[in-house]
RODO-2510 file (C-alpha; in nm, 4 decimals, decimal comma):
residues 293
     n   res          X          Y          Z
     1     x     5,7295    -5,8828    -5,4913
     2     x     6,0169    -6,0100    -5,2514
     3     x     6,2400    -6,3121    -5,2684
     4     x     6,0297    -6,5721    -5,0597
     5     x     5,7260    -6,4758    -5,2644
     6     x     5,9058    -6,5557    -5,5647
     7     x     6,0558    -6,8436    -5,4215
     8     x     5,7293    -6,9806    -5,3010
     9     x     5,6061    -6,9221    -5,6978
    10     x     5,8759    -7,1803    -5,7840
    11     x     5,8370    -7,4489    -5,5391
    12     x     5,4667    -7,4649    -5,6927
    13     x     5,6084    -7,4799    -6,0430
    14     x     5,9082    -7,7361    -5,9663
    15     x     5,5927    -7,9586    -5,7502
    16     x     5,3602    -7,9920    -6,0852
    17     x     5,6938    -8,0349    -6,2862
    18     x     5,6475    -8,3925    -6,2291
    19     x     5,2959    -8,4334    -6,2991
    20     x     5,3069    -8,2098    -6,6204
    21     x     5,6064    -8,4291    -6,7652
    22     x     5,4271    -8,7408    -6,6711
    23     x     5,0453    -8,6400    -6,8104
    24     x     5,1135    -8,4975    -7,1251
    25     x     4,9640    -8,6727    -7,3951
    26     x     4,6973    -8,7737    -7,1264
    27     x     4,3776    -8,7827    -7,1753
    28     x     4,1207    -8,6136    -6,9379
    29     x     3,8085    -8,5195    -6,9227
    30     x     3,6556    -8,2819    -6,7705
    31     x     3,2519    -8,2963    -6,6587
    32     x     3,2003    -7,9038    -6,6104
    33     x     2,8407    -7,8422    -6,3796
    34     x     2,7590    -7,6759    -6,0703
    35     x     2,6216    -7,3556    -5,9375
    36     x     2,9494    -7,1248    -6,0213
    37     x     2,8363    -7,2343    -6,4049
    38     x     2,5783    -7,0035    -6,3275
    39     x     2,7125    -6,7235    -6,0889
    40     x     2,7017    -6,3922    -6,2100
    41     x     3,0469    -6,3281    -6,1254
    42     x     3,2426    -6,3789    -6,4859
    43     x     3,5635    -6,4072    -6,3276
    44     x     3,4042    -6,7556    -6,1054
    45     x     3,2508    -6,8748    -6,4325
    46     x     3,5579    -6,8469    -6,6121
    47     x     3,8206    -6,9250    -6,3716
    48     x     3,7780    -7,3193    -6,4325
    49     x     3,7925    -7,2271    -6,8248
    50     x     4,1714    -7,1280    -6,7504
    51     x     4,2282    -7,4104    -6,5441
    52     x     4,1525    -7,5674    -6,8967
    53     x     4,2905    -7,4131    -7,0837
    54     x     4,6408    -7,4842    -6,8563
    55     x     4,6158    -7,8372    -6,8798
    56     x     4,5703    -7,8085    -7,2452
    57     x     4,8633    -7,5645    -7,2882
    58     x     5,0764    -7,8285    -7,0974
    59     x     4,9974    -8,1367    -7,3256
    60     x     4,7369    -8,3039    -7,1744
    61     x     4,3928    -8,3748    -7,3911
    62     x     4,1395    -8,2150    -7,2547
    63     x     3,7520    -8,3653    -7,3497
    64     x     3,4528    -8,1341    -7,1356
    65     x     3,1403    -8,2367    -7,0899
    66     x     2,9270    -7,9639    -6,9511
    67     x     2,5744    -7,9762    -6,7485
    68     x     2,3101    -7,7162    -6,7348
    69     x     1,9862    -7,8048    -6,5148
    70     x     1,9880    -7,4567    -6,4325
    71     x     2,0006    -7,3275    -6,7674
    72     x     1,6861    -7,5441    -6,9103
    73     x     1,5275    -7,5013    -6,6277
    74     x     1,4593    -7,1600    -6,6662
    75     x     1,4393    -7,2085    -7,0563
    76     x     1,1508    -7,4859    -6,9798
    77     x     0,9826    -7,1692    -6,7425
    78     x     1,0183    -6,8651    -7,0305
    79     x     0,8933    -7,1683    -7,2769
    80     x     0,5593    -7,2094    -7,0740
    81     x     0,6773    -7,5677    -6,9349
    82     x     0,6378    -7,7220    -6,6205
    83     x     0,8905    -7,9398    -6,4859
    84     x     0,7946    -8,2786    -6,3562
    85     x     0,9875    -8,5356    -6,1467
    86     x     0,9683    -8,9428    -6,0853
    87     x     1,2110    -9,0775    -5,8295
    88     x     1,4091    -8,6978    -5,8145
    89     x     1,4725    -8,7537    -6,1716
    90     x     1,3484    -8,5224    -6,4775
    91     x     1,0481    -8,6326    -6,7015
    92     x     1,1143    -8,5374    -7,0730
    93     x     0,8435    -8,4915    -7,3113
    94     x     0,8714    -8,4136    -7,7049
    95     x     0,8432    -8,0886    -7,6164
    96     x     1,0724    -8,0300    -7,3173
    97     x     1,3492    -8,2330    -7,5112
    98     x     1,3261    -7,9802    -7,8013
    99     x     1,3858    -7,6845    -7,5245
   100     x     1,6505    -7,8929    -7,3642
   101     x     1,8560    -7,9757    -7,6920
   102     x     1,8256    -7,6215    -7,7880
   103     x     1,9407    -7,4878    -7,4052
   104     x     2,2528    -7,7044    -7,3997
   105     x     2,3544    -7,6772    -7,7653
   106     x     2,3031    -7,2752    -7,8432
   107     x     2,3182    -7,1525    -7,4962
   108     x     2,5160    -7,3519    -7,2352
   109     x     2,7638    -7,5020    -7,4656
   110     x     2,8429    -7,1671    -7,6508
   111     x     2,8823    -7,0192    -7,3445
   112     x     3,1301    -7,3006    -7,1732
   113     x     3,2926    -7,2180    -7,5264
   114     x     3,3423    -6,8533    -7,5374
   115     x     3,4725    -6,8859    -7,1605
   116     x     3,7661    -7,1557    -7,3121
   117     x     3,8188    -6,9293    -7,5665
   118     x     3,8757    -6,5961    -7,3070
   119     x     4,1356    -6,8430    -7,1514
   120     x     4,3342    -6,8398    -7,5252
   121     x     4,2190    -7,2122    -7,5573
   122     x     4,0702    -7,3937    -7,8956
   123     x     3,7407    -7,5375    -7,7826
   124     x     3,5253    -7,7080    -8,0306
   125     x     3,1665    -7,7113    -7,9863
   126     x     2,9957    -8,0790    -8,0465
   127     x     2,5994    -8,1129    -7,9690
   128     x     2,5829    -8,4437    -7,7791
   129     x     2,3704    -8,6204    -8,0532
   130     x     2,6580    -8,6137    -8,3381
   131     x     2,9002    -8,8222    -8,1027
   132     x     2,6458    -8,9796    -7,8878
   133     x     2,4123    -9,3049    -7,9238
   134     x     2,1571    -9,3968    -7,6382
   135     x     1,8779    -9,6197    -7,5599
   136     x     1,5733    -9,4957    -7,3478
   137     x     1,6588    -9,5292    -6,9714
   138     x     1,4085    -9,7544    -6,8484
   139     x     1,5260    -9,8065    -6,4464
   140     x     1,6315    -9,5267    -6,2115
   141     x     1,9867    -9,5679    -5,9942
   142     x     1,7790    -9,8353    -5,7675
   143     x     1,6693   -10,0209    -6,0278
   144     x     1,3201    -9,9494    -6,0416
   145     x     1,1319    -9,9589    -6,3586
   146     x     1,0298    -9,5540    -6,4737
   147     x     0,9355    -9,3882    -6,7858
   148     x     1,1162    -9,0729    -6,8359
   149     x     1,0242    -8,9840    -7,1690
   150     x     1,3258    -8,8741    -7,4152
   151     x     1,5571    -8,9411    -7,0681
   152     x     1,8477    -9,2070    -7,2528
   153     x     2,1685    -9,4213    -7,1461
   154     x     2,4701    -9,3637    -7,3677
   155     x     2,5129    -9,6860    -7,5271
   156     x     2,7916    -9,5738    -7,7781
   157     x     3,0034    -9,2989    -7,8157
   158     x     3,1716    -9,2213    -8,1637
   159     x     3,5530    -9,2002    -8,0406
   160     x     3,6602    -9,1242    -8,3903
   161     x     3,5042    -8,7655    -8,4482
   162     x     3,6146    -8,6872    -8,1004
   163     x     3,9978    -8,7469    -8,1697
   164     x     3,9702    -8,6106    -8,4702
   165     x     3,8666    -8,2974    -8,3265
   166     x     4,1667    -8,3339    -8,0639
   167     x     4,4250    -8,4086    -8,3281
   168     x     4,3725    -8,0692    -8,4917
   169     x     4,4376    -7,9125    -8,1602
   170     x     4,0878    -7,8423    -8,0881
   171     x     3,9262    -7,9093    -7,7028
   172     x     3,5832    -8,0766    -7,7378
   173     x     3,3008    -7,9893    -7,5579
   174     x     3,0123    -8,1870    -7,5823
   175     x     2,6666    -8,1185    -7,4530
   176     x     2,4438    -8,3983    -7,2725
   177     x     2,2303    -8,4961    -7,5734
   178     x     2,2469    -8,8210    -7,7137
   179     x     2,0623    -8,9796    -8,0396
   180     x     1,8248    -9,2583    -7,9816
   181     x     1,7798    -9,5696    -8,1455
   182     x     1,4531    -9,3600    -8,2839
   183     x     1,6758    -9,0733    -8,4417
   184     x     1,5495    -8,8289    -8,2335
   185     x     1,7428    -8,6516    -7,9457
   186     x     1,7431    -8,8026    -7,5645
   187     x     1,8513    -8,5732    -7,2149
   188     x     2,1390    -8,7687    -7,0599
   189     x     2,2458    -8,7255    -6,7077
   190     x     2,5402    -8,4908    -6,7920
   191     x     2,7858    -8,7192    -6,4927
   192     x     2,6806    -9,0596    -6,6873
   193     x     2,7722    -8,8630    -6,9940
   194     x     3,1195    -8,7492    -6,8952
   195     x     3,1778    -9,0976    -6,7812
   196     x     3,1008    -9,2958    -7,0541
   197     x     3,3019    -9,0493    -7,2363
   198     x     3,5662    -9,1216    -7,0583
   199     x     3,5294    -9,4976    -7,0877
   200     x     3,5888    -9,4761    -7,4345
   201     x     3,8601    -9,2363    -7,4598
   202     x     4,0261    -9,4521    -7,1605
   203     x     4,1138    -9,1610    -7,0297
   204     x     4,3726    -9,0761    -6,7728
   205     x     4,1848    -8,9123    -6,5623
   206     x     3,8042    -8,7974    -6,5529
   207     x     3,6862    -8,4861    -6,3064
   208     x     3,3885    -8,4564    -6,1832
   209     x     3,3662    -8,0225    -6,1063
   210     x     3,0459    -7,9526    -5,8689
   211     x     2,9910    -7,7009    -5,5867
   212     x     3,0337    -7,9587    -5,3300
   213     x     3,4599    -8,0185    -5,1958
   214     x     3,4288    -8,3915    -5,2762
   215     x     3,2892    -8,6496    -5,0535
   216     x     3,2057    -8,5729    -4,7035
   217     x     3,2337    -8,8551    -4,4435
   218     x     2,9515    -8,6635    -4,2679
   219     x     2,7577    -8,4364    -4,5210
   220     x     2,6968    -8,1278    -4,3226
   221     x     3,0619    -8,0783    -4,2375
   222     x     3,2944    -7,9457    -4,5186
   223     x     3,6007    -8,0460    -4,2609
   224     x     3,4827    -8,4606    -4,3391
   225     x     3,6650    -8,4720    -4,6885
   226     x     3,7477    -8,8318    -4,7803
   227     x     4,0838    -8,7054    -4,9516
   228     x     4,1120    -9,1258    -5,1558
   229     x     3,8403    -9,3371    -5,1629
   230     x     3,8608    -9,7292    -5,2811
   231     x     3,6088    -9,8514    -5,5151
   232     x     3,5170   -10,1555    -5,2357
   233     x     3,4066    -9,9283    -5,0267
   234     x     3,1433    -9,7172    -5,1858
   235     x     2,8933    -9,9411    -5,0598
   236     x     2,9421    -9,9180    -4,7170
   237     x     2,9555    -9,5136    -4,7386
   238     x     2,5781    -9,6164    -4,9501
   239     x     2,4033    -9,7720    -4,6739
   240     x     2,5405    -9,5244    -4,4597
   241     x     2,4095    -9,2326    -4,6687
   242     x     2,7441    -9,0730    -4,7212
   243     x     2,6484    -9,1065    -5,1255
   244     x     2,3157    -9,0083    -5,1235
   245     x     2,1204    -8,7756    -5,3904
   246     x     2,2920    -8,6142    -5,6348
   247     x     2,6936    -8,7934    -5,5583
   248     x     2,4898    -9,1417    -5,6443
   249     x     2,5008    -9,1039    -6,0237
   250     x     2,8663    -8,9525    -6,0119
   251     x     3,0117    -9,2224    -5,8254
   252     x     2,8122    -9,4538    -6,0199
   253     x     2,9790    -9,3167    -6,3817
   254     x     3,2975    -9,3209    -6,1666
   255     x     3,3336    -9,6768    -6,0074
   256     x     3,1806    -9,8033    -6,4082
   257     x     3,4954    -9,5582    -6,5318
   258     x     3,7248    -9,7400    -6,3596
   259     x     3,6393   -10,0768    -6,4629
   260     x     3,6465    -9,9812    -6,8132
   261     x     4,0142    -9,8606    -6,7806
   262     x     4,0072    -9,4786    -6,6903
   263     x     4,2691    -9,4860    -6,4145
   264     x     4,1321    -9,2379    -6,1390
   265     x     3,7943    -9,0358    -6,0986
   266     x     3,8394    -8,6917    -5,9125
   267     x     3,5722    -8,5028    -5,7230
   268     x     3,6780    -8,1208    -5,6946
   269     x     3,5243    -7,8163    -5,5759
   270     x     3,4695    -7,6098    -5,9161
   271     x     3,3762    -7,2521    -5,6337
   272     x     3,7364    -7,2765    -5,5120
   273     x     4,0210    -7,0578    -5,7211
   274     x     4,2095    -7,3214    -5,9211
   275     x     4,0776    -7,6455    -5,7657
   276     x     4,0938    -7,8122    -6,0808
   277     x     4,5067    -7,7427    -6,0864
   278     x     4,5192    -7,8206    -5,7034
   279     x     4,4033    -8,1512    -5,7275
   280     x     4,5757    -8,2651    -6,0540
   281     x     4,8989    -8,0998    -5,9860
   282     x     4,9886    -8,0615    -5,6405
   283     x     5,0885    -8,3830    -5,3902
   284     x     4,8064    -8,3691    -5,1556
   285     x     4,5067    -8,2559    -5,4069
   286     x     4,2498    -8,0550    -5,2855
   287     x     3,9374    -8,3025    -5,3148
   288     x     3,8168    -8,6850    -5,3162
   289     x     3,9945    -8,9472    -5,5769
   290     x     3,8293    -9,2756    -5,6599
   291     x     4,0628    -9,5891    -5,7638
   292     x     4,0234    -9,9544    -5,7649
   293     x     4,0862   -10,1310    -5,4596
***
């Protein structure tokens, strides 16, 4: 290695100096979903598990929340199950909700787990339900009355056994499974999840990791990236159908985040090597940030 390359290597260290002096302590967390959960390339699945397991090493509180549509999906297919839809959202019965608790608890979350753990961090497994209280969601994002089945809204989240489980060094991640008023276990839009999560912990900062570069001005070009976005303007990019589909219930969670006292929501790229450290600790950041305004 010659002298600029090394001396390049610093620059990036002395540039997240800064940020690593003024986060740690921090809380973040972490929503960890997309495709390159599921690519068969270890070293893609596991190369946001470092990222991780950097911020942790560094002093920040790290909280994940991990998805896994992908994951039940082809549970609910080996299970005999058919998926079915209302409004491009998920219909749970009593017996898909069994298969989906048992997906994200023994599969997904052991998995997101063991990949922390290859990255020398502490991660603590928590099934959603032990930290999680919903209702049953009743209205989809346009407020139209559905029935979804065992489909719930976090109402509470039990802040306690979640910094307990940080004060002992541990990093929790918690699967999207939430206890209804009934006892039994709901499926929770993972996003929602991670941001009520965040809400209570008033985190720092809460990341939203998808295989998408952030928010596009116009969709089909990767180039668009809105690099900030203000929270008075998400309607606007609505109507315009900028946030459309899948981004609606993440920017929902994130604008709800924000008025409950996390500071800034980040949309990153979770393909691209290290976009998790890019965005947190670098000047420009590598995706779209949400703050009030």
């Amino acid at each position: 290695m010659n002298v600029a390359e090394v001396t390049a290597k610093a620059k990036v260290l002395l540039e997240a100096l800064p940020y690593i002096q003024d986060f740690r302590g921090s809380t973040f967390v972490i929503k960890y979903g997309g495709s390159f959960m599921d690519d068969p390339d270890p070293v893609i699945r596991t190369r946001v598990a470092y990222d991780i397991a950097f911020l942790a090493a560094c002093g920040i509180y790290v909280v994940v929340v991990h998805g896994g549509g992908k994951a039940i999906t082809k549970a609910m297919e080996t299970s005999g199950l058919k998926a079915s839809w209302v409004n491009g959202l998920r219909v749970t019965d009593e017996a898909t909700v069994a298969v989906v608790k048992k997906t994200l608890d023994e599969v997904v979350n052991k998995e997101v787990c063991a990949a922390i753990s290859t990255a020398q961090g502490n991660p603590k497994g928590m099934p959603g339900d032990t930290v999680l209280v919903c209702q049953k969601l009743t209205q989809d994002d346009n407020g139209a009355n559905v029935d979804l089945g065992f489909v719930g809204d976090v109402t509470e989240v039990k802040v306690k056994l979640i910094k307990k489980e940080i004060s002992e060094g541990y990093i929790p991640v918690i699967s999207p499974v939430a206890e209804g008023y009934d006892g039994k276990p709901y499926n929770v839009n993972a996003d929602l999840v991670a941001g009520r999560v965040a809400s209570a912990l008033r985190a720092r900062r809460l990341v939203y990791m998808s295989d998408v570069p952030g928010l596009l001005s116009n969709p089909p070009d990767p180039e668009s990236l809105i690099s900030t976005l203000k929270t008075s303007q998400v309607e606007e990019l609505k109507k315009k159908g900028v946030i459309d589909k899948g981004m609606r219930p993440k920017v929902q969670s994130a604008i709800r985040a924000l008025q409950e006292g996390v500071q800034r929501v980040h949309f990153v790229d979770g393909r691209l090597a290290h976009s998790l450290l890019l965005e947190i600790f670098t000047d420009t950041g590598i995706g779209t940030e949400i703050v009030q305004g």
